[in-house]
N, C-alpha and C positions, 0 to 999 in steps of 0.2 A: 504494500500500500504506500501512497505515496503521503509527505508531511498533512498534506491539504486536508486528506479523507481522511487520517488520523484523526487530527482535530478535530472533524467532521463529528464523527463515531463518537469522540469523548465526551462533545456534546449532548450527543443526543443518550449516551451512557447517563452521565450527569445527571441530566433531567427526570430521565425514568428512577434514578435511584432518590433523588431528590420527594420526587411523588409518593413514593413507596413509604418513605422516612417523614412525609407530610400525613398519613392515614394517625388517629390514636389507639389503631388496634393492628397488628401486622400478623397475618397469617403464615402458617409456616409455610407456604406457595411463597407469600413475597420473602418471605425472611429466605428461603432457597434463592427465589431469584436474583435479592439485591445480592447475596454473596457472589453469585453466575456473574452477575454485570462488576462486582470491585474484581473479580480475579480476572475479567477481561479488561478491566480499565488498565490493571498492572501491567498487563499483556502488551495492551497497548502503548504505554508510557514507554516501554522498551524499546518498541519499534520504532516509536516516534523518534528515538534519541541516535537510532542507527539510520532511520529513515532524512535524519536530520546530519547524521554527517554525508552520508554519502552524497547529500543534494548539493553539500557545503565544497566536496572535492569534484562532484562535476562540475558545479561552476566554475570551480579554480582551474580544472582541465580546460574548459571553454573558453575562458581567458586568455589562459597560456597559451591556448594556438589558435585564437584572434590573434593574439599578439604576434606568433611566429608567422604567420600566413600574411598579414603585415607585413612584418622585415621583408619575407621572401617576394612580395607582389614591389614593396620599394626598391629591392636589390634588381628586380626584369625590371623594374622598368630605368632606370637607371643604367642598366646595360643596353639599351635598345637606341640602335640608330637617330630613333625620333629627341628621346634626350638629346642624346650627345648634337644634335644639330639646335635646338633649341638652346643648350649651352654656349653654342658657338656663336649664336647670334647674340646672346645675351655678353658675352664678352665684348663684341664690339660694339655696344650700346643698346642691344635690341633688350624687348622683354624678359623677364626672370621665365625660366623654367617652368612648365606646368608643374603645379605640388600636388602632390601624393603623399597620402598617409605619413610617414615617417618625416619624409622630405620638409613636412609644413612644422613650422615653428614660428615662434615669438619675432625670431631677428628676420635679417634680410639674407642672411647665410645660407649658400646654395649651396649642396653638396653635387661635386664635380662628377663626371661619368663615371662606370665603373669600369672603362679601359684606362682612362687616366692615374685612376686609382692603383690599378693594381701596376702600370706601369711605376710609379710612385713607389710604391712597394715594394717590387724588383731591386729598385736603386735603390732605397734604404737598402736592403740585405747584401749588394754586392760593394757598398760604400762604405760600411760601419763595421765594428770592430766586437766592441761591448753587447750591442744589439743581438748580435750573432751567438755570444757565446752566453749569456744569461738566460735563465729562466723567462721566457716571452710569451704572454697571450697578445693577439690582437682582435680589437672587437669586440671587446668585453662594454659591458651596459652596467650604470647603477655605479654607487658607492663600493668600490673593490675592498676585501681585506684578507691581506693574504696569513693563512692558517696553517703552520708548521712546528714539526717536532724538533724544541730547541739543545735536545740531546749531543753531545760529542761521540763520537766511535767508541772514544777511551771511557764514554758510561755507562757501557751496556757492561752488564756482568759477564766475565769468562768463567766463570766457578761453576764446577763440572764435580758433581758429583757421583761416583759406581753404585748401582743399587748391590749392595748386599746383605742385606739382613730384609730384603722384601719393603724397603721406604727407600724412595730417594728424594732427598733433601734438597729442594729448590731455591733459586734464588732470587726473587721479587725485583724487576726494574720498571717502572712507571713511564710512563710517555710524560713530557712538560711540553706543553703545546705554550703557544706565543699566538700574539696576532700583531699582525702589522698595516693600521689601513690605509687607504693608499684614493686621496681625493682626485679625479682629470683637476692637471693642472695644462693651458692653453700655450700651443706656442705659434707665435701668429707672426711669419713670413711676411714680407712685402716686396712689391715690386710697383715702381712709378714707369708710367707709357706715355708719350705726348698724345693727346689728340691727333694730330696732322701723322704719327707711325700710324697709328691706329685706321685711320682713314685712306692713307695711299698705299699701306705694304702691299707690294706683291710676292708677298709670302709667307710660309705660315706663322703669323704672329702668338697666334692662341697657343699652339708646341713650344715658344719660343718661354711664354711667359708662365706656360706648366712644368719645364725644364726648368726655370729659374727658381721657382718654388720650390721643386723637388730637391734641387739641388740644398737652398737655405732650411729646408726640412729636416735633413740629415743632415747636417752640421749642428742643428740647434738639438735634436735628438740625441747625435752620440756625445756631445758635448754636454746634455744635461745628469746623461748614464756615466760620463767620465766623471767629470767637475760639477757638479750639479750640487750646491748648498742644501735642497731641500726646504729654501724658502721662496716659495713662489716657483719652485721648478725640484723636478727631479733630486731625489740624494745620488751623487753619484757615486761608483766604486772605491775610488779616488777619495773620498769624504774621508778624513780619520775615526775609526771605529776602536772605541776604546774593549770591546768586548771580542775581538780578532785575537786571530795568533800574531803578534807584535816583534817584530826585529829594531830595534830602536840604537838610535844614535846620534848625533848633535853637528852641527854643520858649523862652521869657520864663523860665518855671517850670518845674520840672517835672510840673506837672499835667494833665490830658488836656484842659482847656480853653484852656491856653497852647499844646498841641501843635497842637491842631486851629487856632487864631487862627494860626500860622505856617507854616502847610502848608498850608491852603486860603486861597491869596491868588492872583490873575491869573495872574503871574509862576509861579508853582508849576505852576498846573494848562496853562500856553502848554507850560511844560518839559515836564511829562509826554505831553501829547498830540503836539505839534511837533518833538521833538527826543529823550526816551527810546523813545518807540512804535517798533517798526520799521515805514516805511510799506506793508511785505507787509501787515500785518496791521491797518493803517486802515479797511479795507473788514470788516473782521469783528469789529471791536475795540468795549468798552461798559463803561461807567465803573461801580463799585459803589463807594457812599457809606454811612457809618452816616447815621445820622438827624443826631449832630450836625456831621459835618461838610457834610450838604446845609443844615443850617438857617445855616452860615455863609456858604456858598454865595451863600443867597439873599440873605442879606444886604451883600454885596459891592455897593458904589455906586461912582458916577463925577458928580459935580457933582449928587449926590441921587436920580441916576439908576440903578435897579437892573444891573447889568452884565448880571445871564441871568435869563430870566424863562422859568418854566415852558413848554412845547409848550402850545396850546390842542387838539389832535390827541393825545389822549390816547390809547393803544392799551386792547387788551382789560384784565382786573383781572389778567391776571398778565404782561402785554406792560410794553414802558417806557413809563413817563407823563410824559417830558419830554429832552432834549436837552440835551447841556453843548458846545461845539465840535463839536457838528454831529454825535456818538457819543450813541447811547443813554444813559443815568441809569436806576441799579436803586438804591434806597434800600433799606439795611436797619435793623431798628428794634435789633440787637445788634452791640455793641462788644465789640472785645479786652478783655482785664484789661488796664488801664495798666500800663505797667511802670515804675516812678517811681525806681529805683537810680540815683540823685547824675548826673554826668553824661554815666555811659556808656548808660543807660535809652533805648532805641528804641523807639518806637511808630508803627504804620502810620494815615494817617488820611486813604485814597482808593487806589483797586485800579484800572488801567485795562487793557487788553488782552483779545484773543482767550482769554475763560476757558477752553473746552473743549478746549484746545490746553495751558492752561496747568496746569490744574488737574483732578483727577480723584477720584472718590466712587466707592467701592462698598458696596454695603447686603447683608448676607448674609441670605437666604430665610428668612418663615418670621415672622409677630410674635406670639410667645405672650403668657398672663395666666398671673397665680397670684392664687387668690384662699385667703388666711390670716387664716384664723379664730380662728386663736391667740396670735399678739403682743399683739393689743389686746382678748381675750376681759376683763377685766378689767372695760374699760368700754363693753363688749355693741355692739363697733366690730367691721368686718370690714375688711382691709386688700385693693384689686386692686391687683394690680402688676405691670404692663404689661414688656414685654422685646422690645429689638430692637439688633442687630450692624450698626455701619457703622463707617466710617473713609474719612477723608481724608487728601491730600497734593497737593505740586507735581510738576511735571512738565517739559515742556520751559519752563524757567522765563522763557525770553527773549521768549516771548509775552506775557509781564508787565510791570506797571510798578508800582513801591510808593514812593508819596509817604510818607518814614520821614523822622520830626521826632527829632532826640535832643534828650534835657532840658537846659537852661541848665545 
């Protein structure tokens, strides 16, 4: 029965027993009957309350794929010719896009084709460094928080005990879960176009100004996974994490040149690979260098003789193109902000461990444009301005190691 007739029934239960209990004489006919009608009314109360969830999880079902058949009717149409020609007119002053469920919002913010997109996409992963080797969703919807075991290798119990007297004696280790949550923080690209390009190119300007974007997209992204403060953008890897495996040492200066001279030396990186790493994660583990602490790297010698010399076994253009202690080398060309404060100022300058263990990105769905024609109307300039939601953090952090230099 469904909630409706339930209640229906209880009613009309009710009322008959109600009758029954209005008489000042009750026959043992009614006195049977009203007991018939209270042990169906129980009966019923029951069903009601099952009757009453299961209506509660179909509508949540119904919901849920309104919702998903949504996204999926936004995402075709968004892929289809007629968009993407519509976009293209609307870049060069025509009309906004016809909106579609998802696509319609508060702002003026279009979201771009979905060839665009995933071209975008492409080049993040063949341009970025950190991107690649972190734990990554893309497309995630809603307030993110990410939910992991903040356990070390070295706290699970090895204690092994023989059954021989018919008991064997166990050894109790608990999971400590953590949460970490993680707001879309906006990183919003621009690009300015005269009027008069816009009006005489003969050629394709709209690729021209999705390339551009693309491009400022993945700089602003791995630079926020690198160096990213976590105010108002991304925590990057790069962030000093006091809760890491820690290689520590103190620089001449306080400048980022002295930091990096006293952090990449032999001794430093033996420590980090040989002795902070846990050897669980040797076999999975892959060093991430800014540009200049690799270019000190290479210049480390021994009686004139370079100490590491590139892999000649170079991998693909987004694989590792060299070896440091026998762990892959990911070079990236963005550094933190130094932090130069007298000589409590900590700076990281080399990441080694299981990233995707360590480290986790999510990118929220979705990369729209605006294009405004009115800030810079002035001087017959049209402003696009790209938009896209990610953020980073750590994670089980003892998958990590952070060679942190404090200033003289």
């Amino acid at each position: 029965m469904k909630q409706a007739e339930i209640i229906e029934r209880r009613k009309a239960i009710e009322a008959e027993v109600n009758g029954i209990l209005a008489n000042d004489e009750i026959s043992a006919e009614q006195e049977a009957r009203a007991t018939e009608l209270m042990d169906e009314l129980k009966d019923l109360n029951q069903k009601r309350s099952a009757a009453e969830l299961r209506e509660k999880f179909a509508s949540h079902t119904v919901l849920a794929k309104v919702g998903r058949e949504t996204r999926e009717r936004t995402e075709e149409w968004r892929a289809t010719t007629e968009y993407r020609d519509q976009w293209l007119s609307y870049m060069r002053g025509g009309a906004a896009p016809e909106q579609r469920a998802l696509i319609s919002t508060a702002s003026s913010s279009i979201l771009i084709p979905k060839i665009y997109e995933e071209g975008i996409l492409k080049y993040l992963d063949a341009s970025t460094v950190v991107r690649n080797l972190a734990d990554i969703r893309t497309g995630v919807q809603g307030y993110t928080t990410l939910r992991y075991n903040t356990l070390a290798t070295a706290d699970y119990t090895s204690a092994w005990t023989e059954p021989d007297t018919g008991t064997v004696a166990t050894t109790n280790t608990d999971p400590a879960f953590a949460e970490v949550p993680l707001a879309p923080n906006p990183t919003l690209p621009k690009v300015e176009i005269s009027q008069q390009l816009i009006r005489q190119s003969n050629f394709d300007i709209e690729a021209e100004v999705v390339e551009h974007i693309q491009r400022q997209l993945a700089r602003n992204l791995e630079w926020g996974y690198v160096g990213g403060t976590g105010t108002n953008a991304p925590t990057g890897i790069f962030t000093v994490n006091a809760n890491v495996n820690i290689v520590s040492t103190t620089g001449v200066t306080n400048t980022r040149a002295a930091a990096v001279t006293a952090g990449i030396t032999l001794a430093k990186l033996t420590e980090m690979r040989y002795e902070k790493l846990p050897a669980a994660y040797w076999g999975s583990a892959a060093w991430i260098l800014p540009q200049d602490s690799y270019a000190k790297l290479a210049s480390l010698t021994a009686n004139n003789v370079p100490l590491f010399v590139p892999s000649a076994d170079a991998g693909v253009r987004t694989g590792s193109q060299f070896t440091l202690l026998g762990l892959p080398v990911y070079v990236t060309e963005y550094t933190p902000v130094h932090v130069t404060t007298g000589t409590t100022g900590k700076n990281c300058v080399a990441v080694l461990g299981n990233i995707s263990e360590g480290f986790a990105i999510r990118e929220w769905g979705g990369i729209s444009m605006i294009r405004d024609e009115y800030s810079l109307s002035q001087t017959a300039r049209v402003r696009f301005q790209g938009m896209m939601f990610a953020n980073s953090n750590f994670t089980r952090v003892k998958a990590l190691v952070q060679n942190q230099t404090t200033n003289a």
